[in-house]
N, C-alpha and C positions, 0 to 999 in steps of 0.2 A: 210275530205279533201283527194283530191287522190293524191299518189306521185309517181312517173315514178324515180324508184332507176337504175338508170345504174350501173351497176358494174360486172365485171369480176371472181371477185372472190369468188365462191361458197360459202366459211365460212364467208366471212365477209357480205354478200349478205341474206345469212339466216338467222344471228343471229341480223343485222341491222334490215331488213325488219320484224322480228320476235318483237323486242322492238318498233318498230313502229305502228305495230298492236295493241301491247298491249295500247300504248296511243291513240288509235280511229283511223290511220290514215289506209286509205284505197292503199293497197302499190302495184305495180306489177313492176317486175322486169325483164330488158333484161340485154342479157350479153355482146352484140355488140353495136358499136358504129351505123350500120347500121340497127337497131332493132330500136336502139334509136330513130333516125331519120323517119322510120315510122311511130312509135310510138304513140299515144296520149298522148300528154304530159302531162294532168290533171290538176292538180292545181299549183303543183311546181314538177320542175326536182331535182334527186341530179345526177349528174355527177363525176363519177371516168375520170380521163384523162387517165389511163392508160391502154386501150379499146388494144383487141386482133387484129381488123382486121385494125382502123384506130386512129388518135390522138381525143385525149378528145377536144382539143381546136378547130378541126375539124366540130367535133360534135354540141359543143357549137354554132358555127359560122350559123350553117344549123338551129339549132334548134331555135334561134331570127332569121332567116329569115325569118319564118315562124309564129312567135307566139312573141307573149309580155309575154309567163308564166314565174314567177321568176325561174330562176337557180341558184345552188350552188353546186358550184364547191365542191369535195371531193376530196382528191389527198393526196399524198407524198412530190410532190414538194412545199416547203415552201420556197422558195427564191423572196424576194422584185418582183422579173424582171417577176417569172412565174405569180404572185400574179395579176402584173397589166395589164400583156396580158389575162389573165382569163375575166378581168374587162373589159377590150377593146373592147375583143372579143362580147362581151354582158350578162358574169357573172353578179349576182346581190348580191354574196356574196362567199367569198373564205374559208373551211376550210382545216386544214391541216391534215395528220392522223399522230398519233392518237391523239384522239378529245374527251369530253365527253358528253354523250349523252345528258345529259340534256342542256347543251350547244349547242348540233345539236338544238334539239326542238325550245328552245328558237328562232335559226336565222329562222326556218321556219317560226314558227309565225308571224319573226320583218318583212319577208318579203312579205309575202302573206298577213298583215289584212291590208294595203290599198289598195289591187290592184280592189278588188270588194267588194260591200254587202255581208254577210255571207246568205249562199243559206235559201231562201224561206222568207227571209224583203224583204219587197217592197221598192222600189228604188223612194225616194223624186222628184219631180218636181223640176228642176235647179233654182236655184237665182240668183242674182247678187253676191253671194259670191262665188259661186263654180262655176263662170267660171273669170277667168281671160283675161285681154288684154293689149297688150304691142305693139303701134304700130301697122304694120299687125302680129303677132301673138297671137293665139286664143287658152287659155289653160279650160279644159271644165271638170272640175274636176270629175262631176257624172259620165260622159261617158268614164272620162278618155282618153281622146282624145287632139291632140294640130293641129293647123291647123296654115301656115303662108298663107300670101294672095301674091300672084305673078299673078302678070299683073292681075289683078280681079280674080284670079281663087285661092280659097282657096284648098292648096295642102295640104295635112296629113302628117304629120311627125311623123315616127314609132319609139318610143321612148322606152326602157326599161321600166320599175316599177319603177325603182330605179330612172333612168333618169329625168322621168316625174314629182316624187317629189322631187328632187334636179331644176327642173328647174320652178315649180310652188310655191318652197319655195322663189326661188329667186325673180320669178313673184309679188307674195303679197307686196313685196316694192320695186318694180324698182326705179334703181339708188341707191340704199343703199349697202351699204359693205357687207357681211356677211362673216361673220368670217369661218375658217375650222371647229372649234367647235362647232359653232351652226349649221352648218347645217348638222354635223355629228349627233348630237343632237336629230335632227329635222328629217331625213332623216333616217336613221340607228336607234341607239340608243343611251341613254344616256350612257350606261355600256359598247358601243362597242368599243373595243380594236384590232381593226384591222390597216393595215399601213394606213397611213395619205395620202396617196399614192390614195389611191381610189377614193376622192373625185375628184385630178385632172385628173385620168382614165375615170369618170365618165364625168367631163366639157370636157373633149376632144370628145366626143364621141357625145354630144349635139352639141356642137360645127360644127362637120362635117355631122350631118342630119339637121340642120339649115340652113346648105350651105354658111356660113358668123364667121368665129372667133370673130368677134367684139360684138357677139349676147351676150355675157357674158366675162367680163374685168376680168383681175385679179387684182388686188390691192396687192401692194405690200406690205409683212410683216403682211396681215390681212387677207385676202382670194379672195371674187370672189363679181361681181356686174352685175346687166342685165340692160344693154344699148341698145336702140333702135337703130341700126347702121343707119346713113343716110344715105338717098336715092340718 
């Protein structure tokens, strides 16, 4: 797995990238936020925010411009507020320093083993289970892809990792509740201990590349539901 380490700071930069080697993981390291953005992202970003030339969140914002690879934030800032603009911005997982590593590992994993096949399996012929459909929206699990259909013309909607399975979790039972817990669950992890915070970071954010709020209800006191907004 290749991982694109942004960070600024020489010793923490060598001695991360160094324990990440030792676990297989294929690492290269810029120290600029404008490196970054160059960059080949690879498989997963980790992101420091606290970049010498420009802001991390900066960074972040350029880098899902451009790509669906998961990111995770690494940073200092551990405050609720920075936690959910990380998420907004298009983070796919927030940690704070200091961290431990085996804890790092772990979110790589939770977030890179659905975004594709592990390299060199062959990728199944689609079924009717791995694509969903909800009204005009077209969620396409193998490709990973969602499409809504406007005036006839099936447009893409560029969705995070994170997004695309918080919004295809909801998809599998339109109109049903789902709880913050399961789809924290379901989405993340059973052991994630992260703010509760994310999941709604996350529906906002579906939300405004859907073009329509209504695409996913909240339910009060329980969590979230995906409604076909009428026409």
């Amino acid at each position: 797995m290749q991982v694109l380490l942004v960070e600024d700071d020489p010793s923490i930069a060598g001695s991360l990238g160094e324990s990440l080697r030792s676990q297989g993981f294929d690492v290269r390291h810029v120290a600029t936020g404008r490196a970054a953005i160059e960059a080949d992202p690879g498989d997963v970003v980790l992101l420091d925010l606290g970049l010498p030339d420009m802001d991390g969140y900066d960074v972040c914002r350029a880098i899902r411009a451009r790509s669906a690879v998961p990111i995770i934030v690494i940073t200092a800032r551990g405050e609720e507020l920075d936690r959910v603009l990380g998420l907004e911005l298009g983070a796919d997982d927030y940690v704070v320093k200091p961290f431990g590593f085996r804890e790092l590992v772990a979110r790589i994993r939770a977030v890179t083993r659905r975004v594709a096949p592990p390299s060199g399996e062959p990728v199944p012929a689609a079924d009717a289970g791995e694509v969903l459909v909800a009204g005009p929206l077209r969620i396409d699990r193998r490709t990973h892809r969602v499409t809504i259909d406007i005036d006839g013309v099936a447009t893409a909607v560029p969705l995070t990792p994170k997004e695309f399975e918080l919004l295809a979790f909801l998809a599998e039972d339109a109109g049903a509740a789902r709880t913050r817990s399961d789809i924290i669950e379901h989405v993340w992890d059973a052991n994630w201990f992260g703010p509760t915070k994310t999941v709604d970071a996350h529906v906002a954010g579906i939300r405004k590349k859907l073009g329509d709020g209504r695409w996913i209800e909240a339910v009060r006191g329980v969590g979230f539901r995906l409604e076909v907004p009428p026409s």
